[in-house]
N, C-alpha and C positions, 0 to 999 in steps of 0.2 A: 738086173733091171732091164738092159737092154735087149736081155733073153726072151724075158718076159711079155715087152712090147711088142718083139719080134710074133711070138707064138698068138698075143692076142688079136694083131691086125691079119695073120692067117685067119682066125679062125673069123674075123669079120668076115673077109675075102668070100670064108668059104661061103658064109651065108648068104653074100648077096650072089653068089653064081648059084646058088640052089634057088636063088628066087626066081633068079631070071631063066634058069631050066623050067623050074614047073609055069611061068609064063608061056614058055616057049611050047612047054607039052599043051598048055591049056587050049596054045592057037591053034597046032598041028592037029588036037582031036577035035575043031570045030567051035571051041566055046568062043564066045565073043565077050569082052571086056566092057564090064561099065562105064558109064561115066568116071565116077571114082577110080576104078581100077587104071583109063587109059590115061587122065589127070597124075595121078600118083606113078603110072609108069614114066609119063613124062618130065615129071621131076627127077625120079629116080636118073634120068637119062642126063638132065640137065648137070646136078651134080657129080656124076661121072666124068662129063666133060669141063667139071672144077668152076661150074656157074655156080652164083649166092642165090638161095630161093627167100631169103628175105631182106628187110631193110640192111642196108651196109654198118655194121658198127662202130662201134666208139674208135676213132684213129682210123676209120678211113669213109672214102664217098664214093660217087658212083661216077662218073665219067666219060660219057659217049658208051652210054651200055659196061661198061666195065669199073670191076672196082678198083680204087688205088686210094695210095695213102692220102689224109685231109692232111692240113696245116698243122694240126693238134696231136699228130701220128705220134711224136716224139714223148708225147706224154704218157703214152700206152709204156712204153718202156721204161719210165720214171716209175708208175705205178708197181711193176712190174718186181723194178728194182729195189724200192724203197721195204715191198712186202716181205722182199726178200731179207734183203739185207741188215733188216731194221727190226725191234720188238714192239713196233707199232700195233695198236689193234687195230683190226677189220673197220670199225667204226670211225676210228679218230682219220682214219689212213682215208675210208670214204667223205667221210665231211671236206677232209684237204682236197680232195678234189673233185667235192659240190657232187657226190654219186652217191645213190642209197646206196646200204651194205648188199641188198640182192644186185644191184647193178654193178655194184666193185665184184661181187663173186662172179656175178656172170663173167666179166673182162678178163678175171683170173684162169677160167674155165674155156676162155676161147678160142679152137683151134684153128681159125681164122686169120691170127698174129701169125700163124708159121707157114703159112701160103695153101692151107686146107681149106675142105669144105664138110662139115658134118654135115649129114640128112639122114634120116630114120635111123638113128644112132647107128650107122659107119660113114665113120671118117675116107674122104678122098681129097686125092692130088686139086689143088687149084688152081685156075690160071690168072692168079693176082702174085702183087708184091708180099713173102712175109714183112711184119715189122720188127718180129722176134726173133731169137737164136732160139733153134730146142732147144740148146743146154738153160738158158734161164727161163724158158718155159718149163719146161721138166723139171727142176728144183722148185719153180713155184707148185707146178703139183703135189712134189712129194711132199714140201709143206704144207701145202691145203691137209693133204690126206693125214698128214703124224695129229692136225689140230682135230680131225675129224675122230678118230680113232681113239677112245681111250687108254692112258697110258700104263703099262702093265706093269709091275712090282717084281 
């Protein structure tokens, strides 16, 4: 598992340093960047240095420009644990706490809780508080993923 995660966050890695080479070639031969282009490098940059590019999530707020945990933080980890722990369904588990089921997935899904930052699907370092442990972050995925998966005979 942890082999695993090891070898896929390389191969993030490597992606985004190929991106930001063939940037780097684009400037060196002269090309000039669009709008879009210098916007989306912008970002790109901001999440690097583990900035949120959108609204703050469920269990946390934003704070003098920075995110940190809201009042409600502690609930993130109720939810967390109860999915966990429990043979609750996705449904009864979001009603208890007033969230559609695309909103409880999204919270299950967010790497946000462990002091990350996704943008253009790779995950980077953040410079906020986690609310999570990996380890009960990472058994709720491998749960998400065993429910996703049909099961084999």
């Amino acid at each position: 598992m942890d082999r695993d995660y090891e070898l896929e966050k390389l191969k993030k890695e490597n992606a985004q340093l190929r991106q930001e080479l063939e940037e780097l070639k684009s400037k060196v031969n002269g090309g000039s960047f669009s709008r879009g282009e210098r916007q989306k490098s912008g970002m790109v940059k901001k999440a690097l240095n583990g900035k949120l590019m959108s609204r703050p999530p469920f269990g946390y707020k934003i704070e003098n420009g920075k995110l940190v945990p809201a009042e409600n933080f502690r609930e993130v980890e109720e939810i967390f644990e109860e999915f966990l722990n429990s043979n609750i369904s996705l449904r009864k588990l979001a009603r208890k706490h007033r969230l559609s089921v695309n909103g409880l997935k999204k919270i299950l899904r967010n790497f946000t809780y462990l002091g990350k930052i996704k943008f253009n699907n790779q995950i980077h370092e953040g410079n906020h508080k986690p609310i999570l442990s990996s380890t009960l972050f990472n058994h709720v995925q491998n749960k998400l993923e065993k429910m996703k998966s049909p099961k084999s005979s």
